[in-house]
C-alpha positions in Angstrom: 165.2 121.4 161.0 162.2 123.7 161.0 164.4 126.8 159.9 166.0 124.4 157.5 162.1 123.7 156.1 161.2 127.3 156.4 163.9 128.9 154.3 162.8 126.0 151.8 159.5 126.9 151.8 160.5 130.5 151.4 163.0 129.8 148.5 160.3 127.9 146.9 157.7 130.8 147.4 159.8 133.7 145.8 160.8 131.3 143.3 156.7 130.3 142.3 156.2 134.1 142.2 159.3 134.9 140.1 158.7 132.4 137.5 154.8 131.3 137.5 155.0 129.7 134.3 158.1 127.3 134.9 157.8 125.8 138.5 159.8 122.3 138.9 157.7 120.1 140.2 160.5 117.8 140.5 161.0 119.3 143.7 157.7 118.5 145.1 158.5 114.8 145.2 162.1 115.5 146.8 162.4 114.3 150.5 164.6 116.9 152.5 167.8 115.9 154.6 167.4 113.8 157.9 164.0 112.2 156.8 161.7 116.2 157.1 159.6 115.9 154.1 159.8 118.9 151.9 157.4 121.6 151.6 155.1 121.2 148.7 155.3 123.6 146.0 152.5 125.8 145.5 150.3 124.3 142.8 150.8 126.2 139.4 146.9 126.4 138.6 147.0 128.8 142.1 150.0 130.5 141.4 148.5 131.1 137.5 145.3 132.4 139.4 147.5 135.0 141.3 149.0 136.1 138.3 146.4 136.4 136.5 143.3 138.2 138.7 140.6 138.4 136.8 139.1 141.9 135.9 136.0 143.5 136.3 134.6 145.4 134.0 132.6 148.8 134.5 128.7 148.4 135.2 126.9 150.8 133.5 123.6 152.0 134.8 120.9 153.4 132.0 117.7 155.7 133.4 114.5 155.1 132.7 112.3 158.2 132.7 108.6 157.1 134.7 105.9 157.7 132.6 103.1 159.8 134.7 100.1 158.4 135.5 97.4 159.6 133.0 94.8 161.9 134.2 91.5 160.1 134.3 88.9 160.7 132.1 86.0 162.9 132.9 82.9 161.0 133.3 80.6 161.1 130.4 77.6 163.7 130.8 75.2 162.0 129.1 74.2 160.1 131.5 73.2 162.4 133.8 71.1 164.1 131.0 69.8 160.4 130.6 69.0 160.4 134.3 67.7 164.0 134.1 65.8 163.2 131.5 64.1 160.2 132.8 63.3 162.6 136.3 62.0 165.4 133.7 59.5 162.8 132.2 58.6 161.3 135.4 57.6 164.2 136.7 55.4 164.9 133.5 53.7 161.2 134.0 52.7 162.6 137.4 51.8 166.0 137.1 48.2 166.6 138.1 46.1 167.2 134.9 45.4 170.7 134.3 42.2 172.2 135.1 39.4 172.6 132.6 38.9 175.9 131.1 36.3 177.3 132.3 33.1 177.2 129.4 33.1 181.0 127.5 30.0 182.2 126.7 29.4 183.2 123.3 26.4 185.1 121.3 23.4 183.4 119.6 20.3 183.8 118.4 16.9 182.9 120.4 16.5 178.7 120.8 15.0 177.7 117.4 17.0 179.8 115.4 19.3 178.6 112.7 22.0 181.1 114.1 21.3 179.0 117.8 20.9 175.8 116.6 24.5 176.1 114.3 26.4 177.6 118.0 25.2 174.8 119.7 26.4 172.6 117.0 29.6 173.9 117.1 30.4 173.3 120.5 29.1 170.0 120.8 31.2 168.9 117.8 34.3 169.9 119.9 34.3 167.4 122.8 33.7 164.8 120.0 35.5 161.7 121.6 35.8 162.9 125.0 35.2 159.4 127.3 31.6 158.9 129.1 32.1 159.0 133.1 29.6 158.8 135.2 29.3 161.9 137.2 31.3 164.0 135.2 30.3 167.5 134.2 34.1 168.4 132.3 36.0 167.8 129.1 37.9 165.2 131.7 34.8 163.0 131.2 31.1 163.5 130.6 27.9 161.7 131.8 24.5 162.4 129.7 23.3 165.2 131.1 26.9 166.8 132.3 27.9 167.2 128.5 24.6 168.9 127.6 24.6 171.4 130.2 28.6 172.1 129.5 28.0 172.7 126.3 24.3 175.3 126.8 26.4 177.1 129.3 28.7 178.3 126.3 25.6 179.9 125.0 24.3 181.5 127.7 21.8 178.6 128.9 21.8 177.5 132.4 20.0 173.6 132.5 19.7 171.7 135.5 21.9 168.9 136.5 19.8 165.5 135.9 18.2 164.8 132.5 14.9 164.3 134.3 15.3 168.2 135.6 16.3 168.8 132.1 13.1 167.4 130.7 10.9 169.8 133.2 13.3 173.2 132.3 12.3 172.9 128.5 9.3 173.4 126.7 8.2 170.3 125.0 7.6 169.9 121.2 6.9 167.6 118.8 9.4 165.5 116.5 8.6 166.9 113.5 9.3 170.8 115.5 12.4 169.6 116.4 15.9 171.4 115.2 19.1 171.5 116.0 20.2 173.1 119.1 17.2 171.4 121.0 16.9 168.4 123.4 16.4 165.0 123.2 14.7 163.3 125.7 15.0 158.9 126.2 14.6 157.2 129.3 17.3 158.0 131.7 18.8 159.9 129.0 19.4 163.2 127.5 21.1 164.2 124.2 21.1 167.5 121.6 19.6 166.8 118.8 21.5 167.2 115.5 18.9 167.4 112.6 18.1 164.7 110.3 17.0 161.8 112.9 21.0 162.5 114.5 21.9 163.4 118.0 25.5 164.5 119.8 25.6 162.5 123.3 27.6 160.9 126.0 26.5 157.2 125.9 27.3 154.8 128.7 30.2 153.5 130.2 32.9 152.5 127.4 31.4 154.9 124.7 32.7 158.3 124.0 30.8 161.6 122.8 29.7 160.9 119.3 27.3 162.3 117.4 25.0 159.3 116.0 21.3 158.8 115.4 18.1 159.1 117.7 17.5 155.1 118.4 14.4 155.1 119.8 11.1 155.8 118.4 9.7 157.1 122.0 11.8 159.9 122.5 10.7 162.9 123.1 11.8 166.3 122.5 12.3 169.9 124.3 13.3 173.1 123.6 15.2 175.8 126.2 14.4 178.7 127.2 16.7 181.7 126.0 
């Protein structure tokens, strides 16, 4: 019975491939002799599957090219000039103040003189605005009796440093004497008088040199020696 079945099955297999398209499937409900149920047929959506494999197609590949990486960018050099600059004008903030040039000499006539009195003049007039400091004997900053004797020493006159020694290394005369290129004495002050009721001075503290007139009717006045 089994070789009976097998050669049945075997039939029915060559039979399925043969003829794909026309299988009787009649014959799957068929009973075989002596009561062995018959093999059933192979089912014709399987057999249509092995007939027809499906196909693959070709895979196709495309290449990309990689774009380099773009070179950075320099950094900008402006501001390190910034950054120099800001060094370059620190550094000017706190550079130590040049010294003051040292007073030059120059030629005039004998105290009294018009040719004196205008040198005198001259000078003074060039440290207009210069800012009283107490102590100070330099263009940095004059006290009374530091401008005057920075300003005699460019004509060849030596004075004292206190207006009070001042007053002693001058010969005194009287208002109406007075001319420019001489001193001016007040109290705990000393000036150069100007002409005309006017005097050049450092005042006080908070006042610069100015030029500006004689305000007290006590003063008194002196004249150096050449």
């Amino acid at each position: 019975m089994l070789a009976v079945s097998g050669g049945l099955v075997a039939s029915l297999g060559l039979q399925a491939h043969a003829a794909p398209a026309s299988v009787d499937t009649a014959a799957t409900t068929t009973e075989a002799p002596n009561g062995v149920q018959q093999a059933s047929a192979v089912p014709a959506a399987l057999v249509d599957g092995v007939a027809a494999a499906p196909s693959f197609g070709e895979i196709g590949f495309t290449a990309v090219a990689t774009k380099p990486k773009p070179k950075p960018k320099p950094k900008p050099v402006v501001k390190l000039q910034r950054a120099t600059e800001r060094v370059s004008r620190s550094s000017e903030r706190t550079a130590p103040a040049a010294p003051a040039p040292a007073p030059v000499s120059i030629k005039a006539g004998a105290p009294g003189s018009p040719e004196f009195g205008a040198a005198v003049m001259a000078i003074a007039a060039r440290y207009e605005g210069t800012p009283y400091q107490y102590g100070g004997t330099t263009p940095a900053g004059f006290d009374c009796s530091g401008y005057t004797s920075y300003v005699f020493r460019q004509v060849g006159i030596d004075l004292p440093r206190t207006s009070s020694a001042q007053r002693a290394a001058t010969t005194r005369i009287s208002r109406s004497e007075a001319v420019p290129g001489d001193l001016v004495f007040l109290p705990g002050h000393v000036g150069i008088y100007a002409g005309n009721g006017m005097m050049w001075d450092a005042p006080r503290t908070g006042k610069d040199v100015q030029k500006r007139a004689v305000y007290s009717s006590s003063a008194t006045y002196g004249r150096v020696h050449g």
